[in-house]
C-alpha positions in Angstrom: -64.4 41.9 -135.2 -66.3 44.9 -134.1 -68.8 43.5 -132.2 -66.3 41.4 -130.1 -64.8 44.8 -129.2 -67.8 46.4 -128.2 -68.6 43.2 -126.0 -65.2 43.6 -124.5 -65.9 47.4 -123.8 -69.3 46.3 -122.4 -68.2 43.7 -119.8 -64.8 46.5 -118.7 -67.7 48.8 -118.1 -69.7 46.4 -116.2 -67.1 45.5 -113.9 -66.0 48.6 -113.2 -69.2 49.4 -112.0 -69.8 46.7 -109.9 -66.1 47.2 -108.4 -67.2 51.1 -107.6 -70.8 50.3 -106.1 -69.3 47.7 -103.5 -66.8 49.9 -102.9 -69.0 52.6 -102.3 -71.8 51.4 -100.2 -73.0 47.3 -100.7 -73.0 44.7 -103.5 -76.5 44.4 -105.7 -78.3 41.6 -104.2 -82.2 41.7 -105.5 -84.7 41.4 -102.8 -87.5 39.3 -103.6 -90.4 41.1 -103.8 -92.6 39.4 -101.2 -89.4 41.0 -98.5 -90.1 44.7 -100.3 -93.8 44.8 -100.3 -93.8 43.2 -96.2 -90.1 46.1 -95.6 -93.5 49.2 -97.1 -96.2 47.8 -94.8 -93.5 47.5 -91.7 -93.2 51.2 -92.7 -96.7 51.8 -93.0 -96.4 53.7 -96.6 -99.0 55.2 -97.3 -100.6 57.7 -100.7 -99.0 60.6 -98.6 -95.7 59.3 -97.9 -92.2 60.4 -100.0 -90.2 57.1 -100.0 -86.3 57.6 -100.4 -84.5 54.0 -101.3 -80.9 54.4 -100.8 -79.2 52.5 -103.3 -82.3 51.6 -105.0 -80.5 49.1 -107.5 -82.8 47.8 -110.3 -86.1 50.2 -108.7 -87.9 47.5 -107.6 -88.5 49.2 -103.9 -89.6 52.5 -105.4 -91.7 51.1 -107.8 -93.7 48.9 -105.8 -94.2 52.3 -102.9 -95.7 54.0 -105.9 -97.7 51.2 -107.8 -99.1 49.5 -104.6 -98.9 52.3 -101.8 -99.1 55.1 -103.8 -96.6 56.6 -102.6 -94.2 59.0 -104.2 -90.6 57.7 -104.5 -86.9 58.6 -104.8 -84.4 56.6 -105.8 -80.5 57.0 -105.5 -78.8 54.9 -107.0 -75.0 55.2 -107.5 -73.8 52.8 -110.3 -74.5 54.3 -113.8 -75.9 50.6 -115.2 -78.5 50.3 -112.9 -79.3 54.3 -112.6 -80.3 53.8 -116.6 -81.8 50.7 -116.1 -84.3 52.5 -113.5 -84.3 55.7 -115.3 -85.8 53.4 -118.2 -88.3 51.0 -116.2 -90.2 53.8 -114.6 -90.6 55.6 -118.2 -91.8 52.8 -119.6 -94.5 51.9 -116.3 -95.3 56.0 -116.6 -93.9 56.7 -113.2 -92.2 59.8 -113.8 -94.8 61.9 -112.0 -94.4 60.1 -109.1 -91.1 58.4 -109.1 -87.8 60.2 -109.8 -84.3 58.8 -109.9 -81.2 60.8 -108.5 -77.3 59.5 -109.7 -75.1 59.7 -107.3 -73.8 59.0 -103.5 -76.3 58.9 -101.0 -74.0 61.0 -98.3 -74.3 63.4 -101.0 -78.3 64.0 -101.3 -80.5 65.6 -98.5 -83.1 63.2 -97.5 -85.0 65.6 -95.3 -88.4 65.2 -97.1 -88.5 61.8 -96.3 -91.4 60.2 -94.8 -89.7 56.9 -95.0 -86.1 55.4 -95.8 -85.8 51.8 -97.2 -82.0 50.3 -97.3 -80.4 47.0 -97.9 -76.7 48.4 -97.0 -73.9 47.0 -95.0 -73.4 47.7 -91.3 -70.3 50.1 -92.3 -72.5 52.0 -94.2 -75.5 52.0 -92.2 -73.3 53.1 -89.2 -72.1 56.1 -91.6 -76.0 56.8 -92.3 -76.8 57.3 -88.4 -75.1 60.4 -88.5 -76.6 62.3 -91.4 -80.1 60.9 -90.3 -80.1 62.0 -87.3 -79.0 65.5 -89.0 -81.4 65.3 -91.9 -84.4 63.0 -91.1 -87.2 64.3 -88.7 -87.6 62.2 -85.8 -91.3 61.1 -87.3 -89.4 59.4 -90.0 -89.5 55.9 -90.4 -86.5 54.1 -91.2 -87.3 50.1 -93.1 -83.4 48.1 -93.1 -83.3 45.0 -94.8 -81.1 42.3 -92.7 -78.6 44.4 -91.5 -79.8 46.5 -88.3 -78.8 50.3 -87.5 -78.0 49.5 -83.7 -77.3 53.6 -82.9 -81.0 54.2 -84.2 -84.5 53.6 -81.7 -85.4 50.6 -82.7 -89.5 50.2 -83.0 -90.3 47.1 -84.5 -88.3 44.0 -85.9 -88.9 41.0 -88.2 -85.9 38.4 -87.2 -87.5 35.8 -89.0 -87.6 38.2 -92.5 -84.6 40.6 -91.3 -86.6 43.3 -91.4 -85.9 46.3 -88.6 -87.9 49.3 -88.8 -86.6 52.9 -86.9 -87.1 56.2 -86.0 -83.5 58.1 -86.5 -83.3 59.2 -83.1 -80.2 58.2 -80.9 -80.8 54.8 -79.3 -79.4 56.0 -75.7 -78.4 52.9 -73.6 -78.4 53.1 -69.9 -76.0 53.3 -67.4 -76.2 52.4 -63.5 -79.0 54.4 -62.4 -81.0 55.2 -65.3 -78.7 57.9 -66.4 -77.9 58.1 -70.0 -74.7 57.8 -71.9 
């Protein structure tokens, strides 16, 4: 009888946090890694290069920036499930030193280090994000969106085929009648 309880406990906690991540910022939808290793060379990552992954799920975007690029990684991840799950991964790959994994709420955390930001969010959230990057991010930053775009961000280079978009977070100005801008 006791395991059936600690089952039960263990799918009310899994739901839960499913329920709080898609309210929160997007659903977990794994991107294949072929899509995350073309998103880093889109973003040029590179051995010098801090990669923050906003709502990094099961790590496999940091992980590869650090094990192929070289790059050192950070992770944010805001559902407690897949925060261990990563927490656990890059301990047992020894990433620590160059891979780190933050709980919480991406509004919350100061990406200003970044070299580059990698996200697979929804457009709500990504249009909440233009804000604080322009704020935080320095305009050299690149910024890697997987299928949905950032349409207030300069847009420097796109993928349609892969729904891939790649940014700097400065303000996309559109033009009115006589060159002026908005």
């Amino acid at each position: 009888m006791v395991p059936l309880n600690i089952l039960t406990i263990l799918v009310v906690v899994f739901m839960i946090s499913i329920l709080w991540t898609n309210l929160r910022g997007a659903p977990w939808l794994p991107t294949p890694m072929s899509k995350v290793y073309k998103m880093l060379a889109m973003a040029d990552v590179g051995p010098n290069d801090m990669v923050y992954d906003l709502g990094c799920g099961d790590g496999r975007t940091i992980i590869a920036a650090a094990r192929r690029y070289g790059a050192r990684a950070v992770g944010i991840e805001i559902d407690p499930l897949r925060y261990l799950w990563c927490q656990l991964l890059i301990t047992i790959l020894r990433l620590r030193g160059r891979v780190q994994i933050i709980f919480g709420d991406i509004f919350a955390q100061d990406l200003g280090d970044a070299d580059v930001v990698t996200c697979y969010l929804l457009p709500k959230t990504n249009k909440k994000l233009e804000e604080k990057f322009g704020q935080e991010l320095r305009p050299s930053t690149r910024v890697i969106s997987n299928y949905f775009n950032f349409p207030g961000l300069q847009l420097l280079r796109e993928d349609e085929e892969a729904g891939i978009y790649l940014y700097h977070p400065v303000p996309n100005h559109t033009k009115t009648k006589k060159g002026s801008s908005l």
